[in-house]
Structure formats: C-alpha cells, structure tokens
DSSP file (Angstrom, degrees, kcal/mol; ACC not computed):
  #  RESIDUE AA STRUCTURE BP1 BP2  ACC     N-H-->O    O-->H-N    N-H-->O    O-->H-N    TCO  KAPPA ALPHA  PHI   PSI    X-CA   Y-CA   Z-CA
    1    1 A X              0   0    0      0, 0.0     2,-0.2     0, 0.0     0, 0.0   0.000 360.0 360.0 360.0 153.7   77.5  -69.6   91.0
    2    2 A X        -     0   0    0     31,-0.1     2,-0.3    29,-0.1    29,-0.0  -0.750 360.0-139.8 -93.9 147.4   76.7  -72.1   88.1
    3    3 A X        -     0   0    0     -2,-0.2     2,-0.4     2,-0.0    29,-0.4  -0.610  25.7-171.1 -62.9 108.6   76.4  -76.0   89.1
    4    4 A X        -     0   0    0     -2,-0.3     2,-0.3    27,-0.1    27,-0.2  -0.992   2.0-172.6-126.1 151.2   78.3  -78.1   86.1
    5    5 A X  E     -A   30   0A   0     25,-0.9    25,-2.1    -2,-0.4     2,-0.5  -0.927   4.6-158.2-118.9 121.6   77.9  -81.5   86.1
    6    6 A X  E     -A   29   0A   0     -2,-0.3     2,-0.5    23,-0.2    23,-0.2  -0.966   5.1-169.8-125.9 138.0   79.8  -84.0   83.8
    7    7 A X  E     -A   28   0A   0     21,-1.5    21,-4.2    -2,-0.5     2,-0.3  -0.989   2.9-173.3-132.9 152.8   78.9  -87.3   82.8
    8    8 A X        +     0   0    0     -2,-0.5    19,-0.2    19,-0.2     2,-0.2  -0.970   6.2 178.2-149.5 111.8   81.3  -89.9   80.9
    9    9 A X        -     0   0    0     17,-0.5     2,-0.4    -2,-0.3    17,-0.4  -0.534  18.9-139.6 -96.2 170.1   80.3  -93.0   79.7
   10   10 A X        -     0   0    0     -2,-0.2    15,-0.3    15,-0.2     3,-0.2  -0.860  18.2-139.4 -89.3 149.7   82.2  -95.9   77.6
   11   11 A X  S    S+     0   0    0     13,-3.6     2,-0.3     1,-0.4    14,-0.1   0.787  96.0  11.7 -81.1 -28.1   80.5  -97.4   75.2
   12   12 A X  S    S+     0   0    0     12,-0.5    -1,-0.4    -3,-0.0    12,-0.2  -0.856  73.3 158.2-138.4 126.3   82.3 -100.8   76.6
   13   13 A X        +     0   0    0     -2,-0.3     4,-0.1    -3,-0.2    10,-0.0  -0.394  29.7 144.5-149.3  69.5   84.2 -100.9   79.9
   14   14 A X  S    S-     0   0    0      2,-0.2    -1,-0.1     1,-0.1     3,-0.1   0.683  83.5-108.5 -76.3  -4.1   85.1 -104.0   82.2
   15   15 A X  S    S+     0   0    0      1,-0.3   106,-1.1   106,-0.0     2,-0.5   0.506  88.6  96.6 102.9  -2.8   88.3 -101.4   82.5
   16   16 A X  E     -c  121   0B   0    104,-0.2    -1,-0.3   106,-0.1    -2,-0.2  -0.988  49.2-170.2-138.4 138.2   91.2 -103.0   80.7
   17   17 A X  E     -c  122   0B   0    104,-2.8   106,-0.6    -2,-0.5     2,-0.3  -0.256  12.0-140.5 -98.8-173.6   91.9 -102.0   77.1
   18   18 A X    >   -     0   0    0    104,-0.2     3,-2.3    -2,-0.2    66,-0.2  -0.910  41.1 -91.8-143.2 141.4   94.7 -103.9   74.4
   19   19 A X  T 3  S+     0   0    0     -2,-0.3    67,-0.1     1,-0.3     3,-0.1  -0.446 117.4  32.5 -64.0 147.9   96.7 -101.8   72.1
   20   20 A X  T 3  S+     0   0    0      1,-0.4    -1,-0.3    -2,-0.0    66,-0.1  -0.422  90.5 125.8  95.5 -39.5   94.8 -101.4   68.9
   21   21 A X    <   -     0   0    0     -3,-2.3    63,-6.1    62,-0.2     2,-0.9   0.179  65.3-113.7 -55.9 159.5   91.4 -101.5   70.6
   22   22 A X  E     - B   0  83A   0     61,-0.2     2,-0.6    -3,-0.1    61,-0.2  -0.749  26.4-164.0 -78.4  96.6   88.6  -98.7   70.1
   23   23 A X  E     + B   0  82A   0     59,-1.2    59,-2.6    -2,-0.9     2,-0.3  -0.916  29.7 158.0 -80.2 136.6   88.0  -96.7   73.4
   24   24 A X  E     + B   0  81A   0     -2,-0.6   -13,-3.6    57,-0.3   -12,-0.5  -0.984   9.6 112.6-140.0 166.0   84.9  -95.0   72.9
   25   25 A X  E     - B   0  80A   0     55,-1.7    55,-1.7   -15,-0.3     2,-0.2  -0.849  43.3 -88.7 177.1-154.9   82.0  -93.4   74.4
   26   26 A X  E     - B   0  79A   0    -17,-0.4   -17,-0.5    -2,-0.2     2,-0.4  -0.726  21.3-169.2-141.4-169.4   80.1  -90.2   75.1
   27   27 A X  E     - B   0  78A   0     51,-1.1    51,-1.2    -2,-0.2     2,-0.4  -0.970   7.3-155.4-170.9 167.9   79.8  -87.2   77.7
   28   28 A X  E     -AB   7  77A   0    -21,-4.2   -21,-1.5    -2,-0.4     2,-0.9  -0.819  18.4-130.7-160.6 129.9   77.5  -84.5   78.3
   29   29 A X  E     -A    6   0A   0     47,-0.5     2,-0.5    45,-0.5   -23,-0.2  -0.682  25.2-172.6 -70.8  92.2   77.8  -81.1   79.9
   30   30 A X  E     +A    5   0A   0    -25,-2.1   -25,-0.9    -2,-0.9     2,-0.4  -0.725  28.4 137.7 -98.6 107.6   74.7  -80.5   82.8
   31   31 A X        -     0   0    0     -2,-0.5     3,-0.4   -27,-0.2   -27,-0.1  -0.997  55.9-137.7-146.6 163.7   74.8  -76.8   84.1
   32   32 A X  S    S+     0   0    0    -29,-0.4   -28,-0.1    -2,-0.4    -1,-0.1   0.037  98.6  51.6-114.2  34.9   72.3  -74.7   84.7
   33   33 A X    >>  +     0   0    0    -30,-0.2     3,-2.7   -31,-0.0     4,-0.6  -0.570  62.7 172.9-148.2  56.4   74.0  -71.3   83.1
   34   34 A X  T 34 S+     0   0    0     -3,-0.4    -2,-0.0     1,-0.2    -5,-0.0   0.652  76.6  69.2 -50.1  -3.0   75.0  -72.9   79.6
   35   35 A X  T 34 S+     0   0    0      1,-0.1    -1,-0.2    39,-0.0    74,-0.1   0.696  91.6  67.2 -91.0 -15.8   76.0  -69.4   78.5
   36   36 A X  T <4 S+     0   0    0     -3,-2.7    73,-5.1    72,-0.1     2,-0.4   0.844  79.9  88.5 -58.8 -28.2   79.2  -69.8   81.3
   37   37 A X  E  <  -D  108   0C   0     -4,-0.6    71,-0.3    71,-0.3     3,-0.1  -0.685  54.6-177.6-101.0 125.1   80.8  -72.0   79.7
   38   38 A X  E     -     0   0C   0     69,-1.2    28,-0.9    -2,-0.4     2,-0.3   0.822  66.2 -16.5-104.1 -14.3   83.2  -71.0   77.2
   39   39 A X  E     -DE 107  65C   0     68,-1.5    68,-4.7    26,-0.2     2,-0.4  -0.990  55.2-143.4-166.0 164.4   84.4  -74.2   75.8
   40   40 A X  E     -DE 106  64C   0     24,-4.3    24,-2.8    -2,-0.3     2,-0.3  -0.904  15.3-152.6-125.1 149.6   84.5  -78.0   76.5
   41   41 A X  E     -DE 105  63C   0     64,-1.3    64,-4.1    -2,-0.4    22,-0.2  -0.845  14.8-168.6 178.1 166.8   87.0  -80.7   76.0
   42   42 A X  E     +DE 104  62C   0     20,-1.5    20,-2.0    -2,-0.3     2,-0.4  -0.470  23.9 156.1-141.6 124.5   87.6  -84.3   75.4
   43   43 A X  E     -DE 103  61C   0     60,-2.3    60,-3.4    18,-0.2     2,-0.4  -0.858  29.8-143.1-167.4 156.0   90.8  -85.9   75.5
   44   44 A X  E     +DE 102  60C   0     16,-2.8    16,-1.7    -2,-0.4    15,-1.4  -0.941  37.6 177.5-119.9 144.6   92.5  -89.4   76.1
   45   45 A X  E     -DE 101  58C   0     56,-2.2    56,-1.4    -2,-0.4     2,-0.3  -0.925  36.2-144.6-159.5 144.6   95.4  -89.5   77.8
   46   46 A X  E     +DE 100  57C   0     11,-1.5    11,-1.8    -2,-0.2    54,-0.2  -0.868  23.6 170.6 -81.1 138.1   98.6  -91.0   79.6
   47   47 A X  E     -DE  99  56C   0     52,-1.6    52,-0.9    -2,-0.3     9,-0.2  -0.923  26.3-133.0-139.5 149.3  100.6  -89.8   82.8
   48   48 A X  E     -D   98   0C   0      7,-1.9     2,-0.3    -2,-0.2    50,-0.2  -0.374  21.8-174.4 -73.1 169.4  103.3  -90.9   85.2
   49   49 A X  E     +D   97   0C   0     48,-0.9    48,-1.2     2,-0.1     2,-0.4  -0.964  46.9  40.0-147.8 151.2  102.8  -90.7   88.8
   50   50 A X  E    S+D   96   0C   0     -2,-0.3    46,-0.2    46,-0.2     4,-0.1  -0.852  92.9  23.2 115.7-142.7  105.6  -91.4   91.7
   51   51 A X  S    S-     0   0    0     44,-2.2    -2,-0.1    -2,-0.4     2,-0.1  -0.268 108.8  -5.3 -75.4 143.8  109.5  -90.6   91.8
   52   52 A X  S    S-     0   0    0      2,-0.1     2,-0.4    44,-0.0    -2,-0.1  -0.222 105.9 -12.7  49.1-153.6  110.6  -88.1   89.9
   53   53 A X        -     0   0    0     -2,-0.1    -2,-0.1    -4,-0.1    -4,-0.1  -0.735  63.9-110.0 -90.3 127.9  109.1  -85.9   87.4
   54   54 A X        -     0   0    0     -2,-0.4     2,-0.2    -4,-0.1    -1,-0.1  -0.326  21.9-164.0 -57.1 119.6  105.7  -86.3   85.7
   55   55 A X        +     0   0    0      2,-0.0    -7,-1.9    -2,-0.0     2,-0.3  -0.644   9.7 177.5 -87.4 162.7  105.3  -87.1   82.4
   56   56 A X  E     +E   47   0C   0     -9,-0.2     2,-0.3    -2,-0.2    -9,-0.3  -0.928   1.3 180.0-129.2 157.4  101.8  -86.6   80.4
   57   57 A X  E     -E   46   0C   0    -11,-1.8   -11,-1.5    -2,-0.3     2,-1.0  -0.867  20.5-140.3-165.8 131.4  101.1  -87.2   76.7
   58   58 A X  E     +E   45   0C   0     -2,-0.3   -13,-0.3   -13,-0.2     3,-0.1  -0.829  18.4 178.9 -91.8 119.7   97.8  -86.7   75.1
   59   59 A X  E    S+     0   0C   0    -15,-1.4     2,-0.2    -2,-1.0    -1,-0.2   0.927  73.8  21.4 -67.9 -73.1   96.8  -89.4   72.5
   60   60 A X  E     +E   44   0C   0    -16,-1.7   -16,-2.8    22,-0.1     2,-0.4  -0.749  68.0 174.4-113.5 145.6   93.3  -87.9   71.5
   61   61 A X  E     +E   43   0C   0    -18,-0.3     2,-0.3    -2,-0.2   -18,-0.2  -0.996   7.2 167.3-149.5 138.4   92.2  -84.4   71.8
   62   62 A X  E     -E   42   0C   0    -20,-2.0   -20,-1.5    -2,-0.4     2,-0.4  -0.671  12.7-164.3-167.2 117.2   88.8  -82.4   70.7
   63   63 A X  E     -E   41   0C   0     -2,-0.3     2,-0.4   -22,-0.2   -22,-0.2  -0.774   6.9-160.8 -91.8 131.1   87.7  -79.0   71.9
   64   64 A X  E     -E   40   0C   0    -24,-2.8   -24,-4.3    -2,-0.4     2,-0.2  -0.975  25.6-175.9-113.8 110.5   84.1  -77.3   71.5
   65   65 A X  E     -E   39   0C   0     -2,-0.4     2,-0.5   -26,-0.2   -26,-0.2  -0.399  30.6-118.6-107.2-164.0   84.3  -73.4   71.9
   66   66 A X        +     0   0    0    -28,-0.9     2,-0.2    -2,-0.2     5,-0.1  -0.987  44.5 172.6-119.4 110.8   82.0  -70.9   71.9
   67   67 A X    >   -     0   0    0     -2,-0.5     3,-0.5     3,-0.3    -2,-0.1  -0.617  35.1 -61.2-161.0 131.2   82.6  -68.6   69.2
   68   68 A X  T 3  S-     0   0    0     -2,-0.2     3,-0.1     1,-0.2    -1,-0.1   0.878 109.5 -14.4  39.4  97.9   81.2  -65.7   67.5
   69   69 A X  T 3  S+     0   0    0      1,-0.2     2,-0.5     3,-0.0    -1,-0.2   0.371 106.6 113.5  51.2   8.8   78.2  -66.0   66.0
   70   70 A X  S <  S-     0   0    0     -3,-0.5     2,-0.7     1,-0.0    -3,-0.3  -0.809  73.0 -96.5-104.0 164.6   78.0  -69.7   66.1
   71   71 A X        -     0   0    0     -2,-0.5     2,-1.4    -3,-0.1    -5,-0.0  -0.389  32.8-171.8 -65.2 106.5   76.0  -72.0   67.8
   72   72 A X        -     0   0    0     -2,-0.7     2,-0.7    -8,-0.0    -6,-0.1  -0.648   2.3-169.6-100.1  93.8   77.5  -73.2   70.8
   73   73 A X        -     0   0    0     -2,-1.4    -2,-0.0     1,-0.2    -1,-0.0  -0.661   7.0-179.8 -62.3 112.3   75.3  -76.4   72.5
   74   74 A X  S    S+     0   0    0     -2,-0.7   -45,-0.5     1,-0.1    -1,-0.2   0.829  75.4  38.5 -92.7 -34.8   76.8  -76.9   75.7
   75   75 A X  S    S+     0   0    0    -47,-0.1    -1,-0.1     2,-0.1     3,-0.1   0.680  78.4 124.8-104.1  -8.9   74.8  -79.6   76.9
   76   76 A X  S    S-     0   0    0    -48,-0.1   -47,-0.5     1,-0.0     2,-0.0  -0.238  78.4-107.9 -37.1 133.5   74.3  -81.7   73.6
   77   77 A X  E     -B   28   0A   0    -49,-0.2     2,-0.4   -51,-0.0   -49,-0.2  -0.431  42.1-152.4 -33.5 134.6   75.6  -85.3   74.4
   78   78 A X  E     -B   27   0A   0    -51,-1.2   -51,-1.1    -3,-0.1     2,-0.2  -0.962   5.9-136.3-127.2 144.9   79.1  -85.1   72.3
   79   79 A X  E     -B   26   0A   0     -2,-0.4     2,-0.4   -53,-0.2   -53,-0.2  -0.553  22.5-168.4 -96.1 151.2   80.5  -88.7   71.0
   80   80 A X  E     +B   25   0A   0    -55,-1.7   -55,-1.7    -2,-0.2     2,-0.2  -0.890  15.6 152.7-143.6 145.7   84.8  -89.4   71.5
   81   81 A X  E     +B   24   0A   0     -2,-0.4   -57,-0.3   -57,-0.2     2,-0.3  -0.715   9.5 154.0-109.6 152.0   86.9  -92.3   70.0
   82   82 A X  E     -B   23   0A   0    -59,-2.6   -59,-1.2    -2,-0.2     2,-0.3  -0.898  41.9 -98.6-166.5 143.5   90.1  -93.2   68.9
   83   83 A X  E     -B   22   0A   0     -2,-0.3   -61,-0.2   -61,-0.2   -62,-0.2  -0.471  44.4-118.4 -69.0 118.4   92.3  -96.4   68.4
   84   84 A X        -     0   0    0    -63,-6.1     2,-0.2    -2,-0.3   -65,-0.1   0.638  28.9-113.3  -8.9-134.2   94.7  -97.1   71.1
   85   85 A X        -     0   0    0    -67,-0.0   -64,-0.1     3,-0.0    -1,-0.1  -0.617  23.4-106.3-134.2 162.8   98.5  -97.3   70.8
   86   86 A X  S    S+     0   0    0     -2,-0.2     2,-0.3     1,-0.2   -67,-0.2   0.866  81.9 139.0 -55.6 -45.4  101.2  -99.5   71.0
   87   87 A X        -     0   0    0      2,-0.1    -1,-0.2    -3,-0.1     2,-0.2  -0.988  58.6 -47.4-174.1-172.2  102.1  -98.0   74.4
   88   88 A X        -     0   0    0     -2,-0.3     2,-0.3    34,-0.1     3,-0.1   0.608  58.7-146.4 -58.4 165.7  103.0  -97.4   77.2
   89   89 A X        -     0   0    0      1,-0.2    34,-0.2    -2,-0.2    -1,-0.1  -0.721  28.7 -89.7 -98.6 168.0  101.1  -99.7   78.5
   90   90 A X        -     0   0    0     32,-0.8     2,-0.2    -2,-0.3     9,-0.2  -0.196  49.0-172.3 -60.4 170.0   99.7  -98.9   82.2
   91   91 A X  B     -F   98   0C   0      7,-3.8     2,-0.7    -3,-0.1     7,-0.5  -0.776  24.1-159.1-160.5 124.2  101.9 -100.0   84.6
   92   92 A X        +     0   0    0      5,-0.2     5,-0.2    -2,-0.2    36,-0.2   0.035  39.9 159.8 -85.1  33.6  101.5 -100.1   88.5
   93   93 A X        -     0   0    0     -2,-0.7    -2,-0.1    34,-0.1    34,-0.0  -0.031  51.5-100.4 -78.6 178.8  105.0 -100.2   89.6
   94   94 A X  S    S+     0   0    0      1,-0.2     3,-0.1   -44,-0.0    -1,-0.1   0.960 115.7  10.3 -21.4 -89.7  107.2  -99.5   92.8
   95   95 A X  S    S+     0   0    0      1,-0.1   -44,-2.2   -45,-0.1     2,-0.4   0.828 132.0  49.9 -71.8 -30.1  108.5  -96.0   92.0
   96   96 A X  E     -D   50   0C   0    -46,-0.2     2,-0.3   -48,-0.1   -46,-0.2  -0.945  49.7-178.2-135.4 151.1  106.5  -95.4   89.1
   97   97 A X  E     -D   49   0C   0    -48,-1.2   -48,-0.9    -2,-0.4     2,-0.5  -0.848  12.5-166.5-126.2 131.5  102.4  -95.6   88.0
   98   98 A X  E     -DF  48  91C   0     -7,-0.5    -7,-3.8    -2,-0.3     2,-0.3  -0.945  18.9-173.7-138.7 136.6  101.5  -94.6   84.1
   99   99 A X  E     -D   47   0C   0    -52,-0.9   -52,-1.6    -2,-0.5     2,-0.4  -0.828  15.0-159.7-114.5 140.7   98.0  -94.2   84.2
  100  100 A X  E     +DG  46 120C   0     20,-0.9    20,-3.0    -2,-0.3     2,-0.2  -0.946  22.8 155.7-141.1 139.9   95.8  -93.6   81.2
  101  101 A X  E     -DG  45 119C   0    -56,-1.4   -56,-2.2    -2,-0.4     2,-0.4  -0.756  43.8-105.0-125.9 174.7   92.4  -92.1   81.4
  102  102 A X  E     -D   44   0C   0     16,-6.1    16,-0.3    -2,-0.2   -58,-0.2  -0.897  38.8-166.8-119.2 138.0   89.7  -90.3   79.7
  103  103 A X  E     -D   43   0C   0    -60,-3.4   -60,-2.3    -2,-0.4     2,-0.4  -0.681  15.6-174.6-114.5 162.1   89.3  -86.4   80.7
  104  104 A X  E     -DH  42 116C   0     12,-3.8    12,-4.8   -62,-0.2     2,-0.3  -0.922   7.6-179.3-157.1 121.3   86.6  -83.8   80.2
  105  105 A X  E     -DH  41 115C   0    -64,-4.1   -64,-1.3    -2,-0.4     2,-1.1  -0.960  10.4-159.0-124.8 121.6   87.5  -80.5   81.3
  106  106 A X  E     -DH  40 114C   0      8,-2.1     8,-1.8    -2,-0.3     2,-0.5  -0.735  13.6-151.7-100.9 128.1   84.5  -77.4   80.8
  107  107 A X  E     -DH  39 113C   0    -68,-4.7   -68,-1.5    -2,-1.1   -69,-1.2  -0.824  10.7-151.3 -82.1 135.1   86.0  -73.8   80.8
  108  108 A X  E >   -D   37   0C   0      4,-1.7     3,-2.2    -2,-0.5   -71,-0.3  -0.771  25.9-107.2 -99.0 173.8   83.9  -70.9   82.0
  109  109 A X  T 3  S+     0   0    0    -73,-5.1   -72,-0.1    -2,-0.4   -73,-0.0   0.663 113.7  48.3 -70.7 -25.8   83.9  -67.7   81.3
  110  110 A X  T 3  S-     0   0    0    -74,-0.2    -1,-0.3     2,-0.1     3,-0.1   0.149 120.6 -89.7 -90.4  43.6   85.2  -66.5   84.3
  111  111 A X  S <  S+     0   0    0     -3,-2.2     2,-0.4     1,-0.3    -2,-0.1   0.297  80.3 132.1  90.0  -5.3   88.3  -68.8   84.7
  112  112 A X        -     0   0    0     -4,-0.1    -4,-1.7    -5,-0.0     2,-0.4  -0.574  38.9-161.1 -72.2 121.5   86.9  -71.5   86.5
  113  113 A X  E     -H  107   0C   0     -2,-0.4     2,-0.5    -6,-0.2    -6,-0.2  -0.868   4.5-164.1-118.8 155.6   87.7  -74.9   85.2
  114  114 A X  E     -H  106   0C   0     -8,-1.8    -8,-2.1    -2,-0.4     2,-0.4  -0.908  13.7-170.3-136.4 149.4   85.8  -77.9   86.0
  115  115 A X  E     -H  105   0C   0     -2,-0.5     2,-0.3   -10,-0.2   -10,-0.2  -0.975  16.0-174.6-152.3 121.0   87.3  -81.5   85.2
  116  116 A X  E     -H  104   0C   0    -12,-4.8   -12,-3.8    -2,-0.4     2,-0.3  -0.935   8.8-175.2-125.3 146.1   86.2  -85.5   85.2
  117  117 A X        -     0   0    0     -2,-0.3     2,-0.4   -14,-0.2   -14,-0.2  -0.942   6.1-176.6-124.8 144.7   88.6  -88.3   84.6
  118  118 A X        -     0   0    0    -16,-0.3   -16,-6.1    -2,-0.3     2,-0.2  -0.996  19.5-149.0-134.1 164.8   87.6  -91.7   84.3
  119  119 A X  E     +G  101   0C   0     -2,-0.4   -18,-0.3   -18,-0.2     2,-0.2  -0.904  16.6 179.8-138.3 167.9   90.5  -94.3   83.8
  120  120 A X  E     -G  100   0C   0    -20,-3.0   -20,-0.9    -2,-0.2     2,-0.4  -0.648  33.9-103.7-149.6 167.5   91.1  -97.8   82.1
  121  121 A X  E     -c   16   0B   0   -106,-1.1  -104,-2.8    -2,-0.2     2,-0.2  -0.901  19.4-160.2-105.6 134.9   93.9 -100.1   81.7
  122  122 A X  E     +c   17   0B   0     -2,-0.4   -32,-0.8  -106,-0.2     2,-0.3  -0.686  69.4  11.8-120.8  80.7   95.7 -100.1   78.5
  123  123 A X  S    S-     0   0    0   -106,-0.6  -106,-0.2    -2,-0.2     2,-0.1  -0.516  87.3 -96.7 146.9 169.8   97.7 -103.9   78.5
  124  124 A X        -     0   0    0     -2,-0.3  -106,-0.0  -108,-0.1    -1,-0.0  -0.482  59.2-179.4-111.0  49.3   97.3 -106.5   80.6
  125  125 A X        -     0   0    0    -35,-0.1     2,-0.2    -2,-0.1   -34,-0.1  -0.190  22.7-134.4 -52.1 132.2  100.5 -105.7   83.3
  126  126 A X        -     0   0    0     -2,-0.0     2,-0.2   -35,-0.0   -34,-0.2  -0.735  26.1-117.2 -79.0 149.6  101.8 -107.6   86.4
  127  127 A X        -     0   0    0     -2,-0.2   -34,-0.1     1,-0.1   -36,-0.0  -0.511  46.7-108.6 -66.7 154.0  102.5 -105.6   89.4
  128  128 A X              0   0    0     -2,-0.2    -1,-0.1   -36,-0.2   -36,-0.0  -0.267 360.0 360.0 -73.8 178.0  106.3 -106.4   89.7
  129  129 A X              0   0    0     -3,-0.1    -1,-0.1     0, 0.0    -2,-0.0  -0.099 360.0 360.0-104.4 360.0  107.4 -108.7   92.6
C-alpha cells in the first residue's frame, strides 16, 4: 500500500490572520507510487463545530487531476493564496466554534483519500465570559 505524505507550509504564520490579509503558502505531495494518486486539492476553508448542525463554506478552492494524456506531477511543490474575507471571524464560543483552516486532501485511485488541515485565526476574538 502507498505511503502519502503531505506537507503545508505558510508563507507567514504566528496563527492569527485579519480580514483582508493574504494567507499564503505552499504544499507538496510525498508518496512513493505517484501514479496512485488521482488528483490533489487545496482549499481554505471555514466550519462550525458544537450544538447543532455543522456548517462548512469553502472560500478558496484548486484541484490538480490526473487526466488523459497530460502531465500529471504529483509531487511538484504547488503554491495557494487568496485574500481573506470579511467574515466570519473565528470564534471560540460556548455552544459554538467556527474554525477556519487550510486543507489538502490527495485522492487515489482506488478510493482512498488522504487529508491535512492546518488552522489559523481569522480576527482577533475574545472567548465570551
């Protein structure tokens, strides 16, 4: 069975973002059966956690497949950015968490998906009292 390995940098990250700001950075797919993998992708992202039902919402998104007769580099380093938004901002409450990270998930070819998040703070929230 194939090894994959992801690494995810920022390009700057003490961990708290401001709306407007750039996140950016890089990633790179390490397996040792690049031909497994049928696509990769890159995406920045919000979600709720806690009472009641989970929301998600994808700000930035980019897929790299594999298809037909092109050349598919699985392990080139691939570059991500995109300017922030207004909101939500994160928020650590009681009932509710909104989280925002950045995720890289590689598909293989048989169905197997393989998945790193790393997460930031987007505003500068108090925990409530």
């Amino acid at each position: 069975m194939s090894q994959v390995k992801i690494i995810l940098e920022f390009d700057e990250h003490d961990g708290l973002y401001f709306p407007g700001d750039t996140i950016a950075g890089q990633y790179l797919v390490e397996t040792s059966t690049p031909r497994a993998v049928n696509s990769v992708e890159v995406s920045v992202l919000w979600y709720t956690m806690g009472k009641g039902e989970e929301d998600l919402s994808v700000h930035y998104f980019n897929r790299h497949s594999r298809i037909e007769g092109r050349r598919f580099e699985v392990q080139a380093p691939r570059r991500f950015g995109t300017v922030l938004p207004n909101s939500p901002l994160s928020y650590d409450g009681f009932l509710v968490k909104i989280c925002w990270c950045v995720r890289v998930r590689v598909f293989m070819r048989q169905g197997r998906e393989v998945v790193s998040e790393q997460p930031f703070q987007l505003g500068a929230t108090l925990r409530p009292v």
